[in-house]
N, C-alpha and C positions, 0 to 999 in steps of 0.2 A: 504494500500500500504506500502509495509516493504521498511525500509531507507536504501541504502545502506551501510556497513562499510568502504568503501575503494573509496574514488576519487582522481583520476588525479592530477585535478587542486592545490588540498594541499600541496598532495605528491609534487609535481612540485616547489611550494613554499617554502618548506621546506629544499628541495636538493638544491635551487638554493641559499638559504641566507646557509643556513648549508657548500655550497662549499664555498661561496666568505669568510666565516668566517676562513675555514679552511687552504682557501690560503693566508689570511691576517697571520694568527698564521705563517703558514713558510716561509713565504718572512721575518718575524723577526727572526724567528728560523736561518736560511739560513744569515740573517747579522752577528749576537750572534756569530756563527758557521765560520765564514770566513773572518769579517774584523780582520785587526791587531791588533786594539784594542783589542779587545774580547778575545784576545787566552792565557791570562792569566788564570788555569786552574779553581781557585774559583771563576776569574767575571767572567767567562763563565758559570759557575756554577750557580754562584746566577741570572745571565743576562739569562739565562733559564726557571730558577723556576720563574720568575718575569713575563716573559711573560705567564704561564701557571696557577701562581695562578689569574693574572690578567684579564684572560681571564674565570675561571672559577667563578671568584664572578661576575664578569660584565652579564656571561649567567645567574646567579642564580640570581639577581637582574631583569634584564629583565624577568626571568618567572614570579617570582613572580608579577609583574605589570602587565602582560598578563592576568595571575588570577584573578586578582582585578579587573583589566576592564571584563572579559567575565562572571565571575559571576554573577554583578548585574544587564548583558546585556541580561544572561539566561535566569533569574529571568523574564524580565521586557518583557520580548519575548512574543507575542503573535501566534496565529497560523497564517501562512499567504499563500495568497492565493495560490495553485500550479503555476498560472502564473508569480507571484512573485517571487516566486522560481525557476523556469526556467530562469528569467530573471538574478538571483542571482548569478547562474550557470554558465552563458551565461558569464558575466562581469566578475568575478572567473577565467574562463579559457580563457577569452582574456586578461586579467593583465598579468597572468601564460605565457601567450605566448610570449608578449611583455618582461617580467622578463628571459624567456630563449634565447632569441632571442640578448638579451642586453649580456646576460652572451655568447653567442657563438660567438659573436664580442668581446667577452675581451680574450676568448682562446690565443690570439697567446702573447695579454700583459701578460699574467698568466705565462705560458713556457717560457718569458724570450726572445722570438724572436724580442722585439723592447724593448729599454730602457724606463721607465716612466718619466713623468717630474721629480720627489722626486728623481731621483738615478734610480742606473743602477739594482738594486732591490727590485726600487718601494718604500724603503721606506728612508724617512728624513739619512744623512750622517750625521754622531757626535752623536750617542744615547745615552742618558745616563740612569738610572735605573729609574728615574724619570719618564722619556718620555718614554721609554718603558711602562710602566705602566700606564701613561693617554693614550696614542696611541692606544696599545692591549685592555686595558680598554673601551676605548668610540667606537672606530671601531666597537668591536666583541657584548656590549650593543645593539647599532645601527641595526645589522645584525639581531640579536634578537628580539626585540621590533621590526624591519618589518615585520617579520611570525603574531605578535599581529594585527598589520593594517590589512594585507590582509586577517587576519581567521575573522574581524569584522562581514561582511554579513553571515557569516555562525553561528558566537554566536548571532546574531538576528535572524535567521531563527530556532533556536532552534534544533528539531529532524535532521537535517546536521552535525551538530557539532557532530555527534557518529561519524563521519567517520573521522574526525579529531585524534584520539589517531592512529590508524591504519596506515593511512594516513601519516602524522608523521614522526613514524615509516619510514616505509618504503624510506620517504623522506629523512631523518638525515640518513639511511645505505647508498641509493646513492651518495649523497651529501659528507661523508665521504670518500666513497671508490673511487671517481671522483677528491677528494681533495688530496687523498694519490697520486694517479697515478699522479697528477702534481707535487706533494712534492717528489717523487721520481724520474720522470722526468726532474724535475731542479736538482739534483744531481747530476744525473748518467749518462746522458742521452747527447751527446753533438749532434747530429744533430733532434731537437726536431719538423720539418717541420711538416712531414707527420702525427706525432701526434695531430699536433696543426691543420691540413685539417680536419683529419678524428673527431676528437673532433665537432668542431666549424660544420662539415658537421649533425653530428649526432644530435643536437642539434638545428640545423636549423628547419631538418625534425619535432622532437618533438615540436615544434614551431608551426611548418605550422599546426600540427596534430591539437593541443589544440586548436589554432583561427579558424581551419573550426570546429571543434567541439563547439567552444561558439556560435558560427552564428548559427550553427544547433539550437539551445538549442533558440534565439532569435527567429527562424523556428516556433519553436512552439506553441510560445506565438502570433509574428505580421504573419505567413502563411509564407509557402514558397518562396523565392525569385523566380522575375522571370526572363526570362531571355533577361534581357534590353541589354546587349552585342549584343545579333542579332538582334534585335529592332533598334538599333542606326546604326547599319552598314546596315540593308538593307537601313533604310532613306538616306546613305552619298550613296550609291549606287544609289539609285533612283534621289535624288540630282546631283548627276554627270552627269547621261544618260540624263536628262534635261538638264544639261549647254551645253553637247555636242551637241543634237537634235540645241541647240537655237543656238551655235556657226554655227553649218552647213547650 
């Protein structure tokens, strides 16, 4: 049975820390860029490069630990059973769902439609280069080192983890380009409503898709569900026509 290259549930995780990373980067870019402080032309300058080198050794420290732990996880993997696998799948894409589902309830904090506790753009008021730099630092780490947690059951299961570079992929271009349109959005953008529905809607849906898909995948391990919904209503039905029968 050939592996697939490409799943869902990855991708999904991937775009989803890849967005929240990339809207943390310009809710700072976006302070850098507009408070008074900042409009001095060299600290804006350097209040820029700060967040973006800081941002980039924080992701390259996180990969590298994701390495370290999937390696010896590879290594130590044995084959396991296909029900194991399904179940793997199953929990994979109910995470995934529950991770998109959290993200489409944060759309409207993202565009800027309701102010965060930290400030009116989410992040801490009075930045200094310092903070900057543990902030964008440990945030954008964080975001990173979660893709490591939830790829876990797939560097245990061994032959899955192919579908992980692909996978990826595909997740870091949506993730990125979902991150732009909001970076562009809080700029340009002054009535960001109908953005912020159709986002949070589309999102929802990919939600619902992924959690009836890991059920499916549970399907096939414990048998199809059945369907206790009609079960339980004919009994409050049948329940009823008695009390009435005894009332009359």
């Amino acid at each position: 049975m050939s592996v697939p290259l490409f799943n869902g549930a990855v991708m999904t995780i991937f775009a989803r820390e890849v967005l929240e990373g990339t809207v943390i980067i310009g809710q700072y870019r976006t302070v850098v860029q507009r408070t008074p402080e900042w409009q001095e032309p060299e600290k804006q300058k350097a209040g820029l490069k700060a967040i973006s080198t800081a941002a980039g050794w924080a992701s390259l420290v996180a990969v590298i630990l994701i390495i370290c732990v999937a390696v010896p996880l590879g290594l130590l993997s044995r084959d396991f059973d296909e029900r194991v696998g399904d179940i793997i799948e199953g929990v994979s894409k109910v995470v995934a769902a529950f991770c998109i589902l959290q993200l489409s309830l944060k759309m409207p904090k993202f565009l800027g439609l309701y102010a965060s506790k930290k400030g009116k753009d989410g992040v801490q008021i009075g930045l200094t280069l310092k903070s900057i730099r543990f902030n964008v630092a440990w945030n954008i780490w964080r975001e990173v080192a979660e893709i490591g947690v939830f790829l876990i059951p797939f560097f245990l299961e061994g032959d899955k983890a192919k579908a992980i570079p692909l996978s990826g992929l595909a997740g870091i271009v949506v993730g990125g380009i979902l991150g732009a349109i909001i970076y562009i959005a809080n700029k340009r953008m002054k009535n960001k409503t109908w953005l912020a529905v159709f986002m949070a809607v589309l999102l929802l849906f990919l939600a619902t898709g992924l959690f009836t898909g890991g059920l499916h995948e549970f399907e096939e391990v414990w048998g199809m569900t059945q369907n206790v919904t009609t079960t339980v209503m004919l009994q409050e039905v049948s329940s009823v026509r008695r009390g009435c029968l005894w009332l009359w």
